[in-house]
Each structure stands twice: as C-alpha cells, then as structure tokens.
C-alpha positions in Angstrom: -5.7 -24.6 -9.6 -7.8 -22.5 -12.3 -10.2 -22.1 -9.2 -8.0 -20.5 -6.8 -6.5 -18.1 -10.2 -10.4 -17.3 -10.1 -10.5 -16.3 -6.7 -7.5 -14.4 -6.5 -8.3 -12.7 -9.7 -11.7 -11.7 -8.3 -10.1 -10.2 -4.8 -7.9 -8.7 -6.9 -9.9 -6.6 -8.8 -11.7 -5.3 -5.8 -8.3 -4.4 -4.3 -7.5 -2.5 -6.6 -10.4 -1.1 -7.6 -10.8 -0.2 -3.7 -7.0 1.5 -3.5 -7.6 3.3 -6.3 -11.0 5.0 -4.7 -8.9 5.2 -1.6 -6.2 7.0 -3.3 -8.7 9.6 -4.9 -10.9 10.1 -2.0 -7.9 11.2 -0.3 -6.5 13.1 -2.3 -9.8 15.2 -2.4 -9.2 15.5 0.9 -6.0 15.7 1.9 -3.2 17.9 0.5 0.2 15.7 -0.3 2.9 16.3 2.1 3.3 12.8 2.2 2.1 9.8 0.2 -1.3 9.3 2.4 -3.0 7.1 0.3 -0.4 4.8 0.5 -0.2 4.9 3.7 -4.2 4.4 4.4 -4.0 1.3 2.3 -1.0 -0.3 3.8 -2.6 0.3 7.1 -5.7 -1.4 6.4 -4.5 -4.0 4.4 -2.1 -5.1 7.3 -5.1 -4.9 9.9 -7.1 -7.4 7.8 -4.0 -9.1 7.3 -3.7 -9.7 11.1 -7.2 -10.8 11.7 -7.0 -13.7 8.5 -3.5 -14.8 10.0 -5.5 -14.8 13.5 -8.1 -17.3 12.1 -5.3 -19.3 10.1 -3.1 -19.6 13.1 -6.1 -20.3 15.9 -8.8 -21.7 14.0 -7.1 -24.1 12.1 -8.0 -22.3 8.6 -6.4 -23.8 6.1 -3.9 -21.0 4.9 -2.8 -22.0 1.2 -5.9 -23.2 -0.1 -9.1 -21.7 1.3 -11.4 -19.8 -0.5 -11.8 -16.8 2.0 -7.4 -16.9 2.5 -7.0 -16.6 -1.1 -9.3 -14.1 -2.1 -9.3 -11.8 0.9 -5.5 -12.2 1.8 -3.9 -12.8 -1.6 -6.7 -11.6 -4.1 -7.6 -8.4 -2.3 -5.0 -7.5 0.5 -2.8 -8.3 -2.2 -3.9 -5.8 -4.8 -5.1 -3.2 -1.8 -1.9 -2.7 -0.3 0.5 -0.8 -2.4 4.6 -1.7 -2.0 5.3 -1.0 -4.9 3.6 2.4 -4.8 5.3 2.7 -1.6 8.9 2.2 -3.5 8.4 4.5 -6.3 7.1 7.4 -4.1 9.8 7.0 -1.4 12.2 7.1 -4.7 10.4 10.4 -5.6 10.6 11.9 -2.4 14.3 11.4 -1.9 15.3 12.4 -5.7 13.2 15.5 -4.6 15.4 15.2 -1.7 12.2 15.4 0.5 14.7 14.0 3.4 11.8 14.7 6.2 8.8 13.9 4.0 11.1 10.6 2.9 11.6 9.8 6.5 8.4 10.5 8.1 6.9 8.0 4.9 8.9 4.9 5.9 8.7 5.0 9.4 4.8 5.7 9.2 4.3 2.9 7.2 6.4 0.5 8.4 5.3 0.8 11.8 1.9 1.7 11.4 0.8 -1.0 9.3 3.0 -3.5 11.8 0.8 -2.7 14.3 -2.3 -2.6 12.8 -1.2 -6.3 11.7 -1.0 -6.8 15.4 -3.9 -5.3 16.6 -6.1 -7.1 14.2 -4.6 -10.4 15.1 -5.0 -9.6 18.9 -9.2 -8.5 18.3 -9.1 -11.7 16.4 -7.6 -14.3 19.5 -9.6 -11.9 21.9 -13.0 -12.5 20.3 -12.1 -15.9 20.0 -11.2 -17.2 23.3 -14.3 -15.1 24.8 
C-alpha cells in the first residue's frame, strides 16, 4: 500500500510539474481566447490514457496494482490533466458571460480529448496485433 502511495506520489509530481510548464509555455505562446493550456493537457493526458487502457485491456496488465498503471495513469495522467482547472475556467468564462469562448471550451475538450483517448487505444491494439 505505502508502495503504490510512493508511486502515485512520484507520477504525480511530474504531472504536475509537467502541466504547469505546459500551461506557461503556452501562454508564452498563445494569447487566451480560450483556456488552451487546459485544453493541451486534457488532450494528452487522455491519449496516454487510451494507450495504458490498450495494454490493460489486451495485454492482460494488471490495472489496479501495477507499477507503470499507477504511476503513469493515476500518478501522472492524474495530476497532468486538469478537470478541475477545466471547472473553474468554464465558471469564469460564463460569469464573464464569454457564451462562445464557454462553448467552444467544452465541446473542445470534451471531444477532443475523447478521441485522443481513442486514438491512442486504437495505435496501441494496432501495434499490437502486427
């Protein structure tokens, strides 16, 4: 138990320690018309997300307890991704009311980062039944 707090705790800290660098290099970059950063993250995180369920579901990875599951999945895609962040700014945007920018947020988020789930489970199966 301690073991897997370790692991977790570990992944964690790079997650977040990776969003926030995420979150500044973009906004270096990219003026805010809508949360991007958020968006980046939730992206990636649900593309690696994909690929770990791929191995869990098809490789017979043991989901709860492994090492890589916990501190890739819950450890880092945990802290990575950013719902909460994702809350608070939609909250923002519609107090603002920021109707378009609110809009354009959720549906970018919600179905980009379902299909980059998808499409890193489907390179995942791919590579493995080739």
């Amino acid at each position: 138990m301690l073991q897997n707090l370790l692991y977790i705790g570990i992944g964690g800290f790079i997650g977040a320690t990776l969003r926030y660098s995420t979150f500044i290099l973009l906004q270096h970059f990219h003026p805010h018309t809508i949360p991007l950063g958020t968006l980046v993250v939730n992206i990636i995180g649900s593309f690696v997300v994909g690929i770990f369920l791929a191995f869990v579901l098809h490789a017979g990875m043991e989901k709860p307890n492994s090492f890589l599951y916990l501190f890739f999945v819950t450890g880092i895609c945990g802290a990575f991704t950013t719902f909460s962040a994702f809350s608070e700014e939609n909250l923002v945007l519609l107090l603002g009311k920021n109707y378009l920018g609110f809009s354009l947020n959720v549906l970018s988020n919600v179905a980009l980062c379902l299909i980059a789930t998808f499409v890193g489970y489907l390179l995942i199966v791919k590579f493995m039944n080739s």
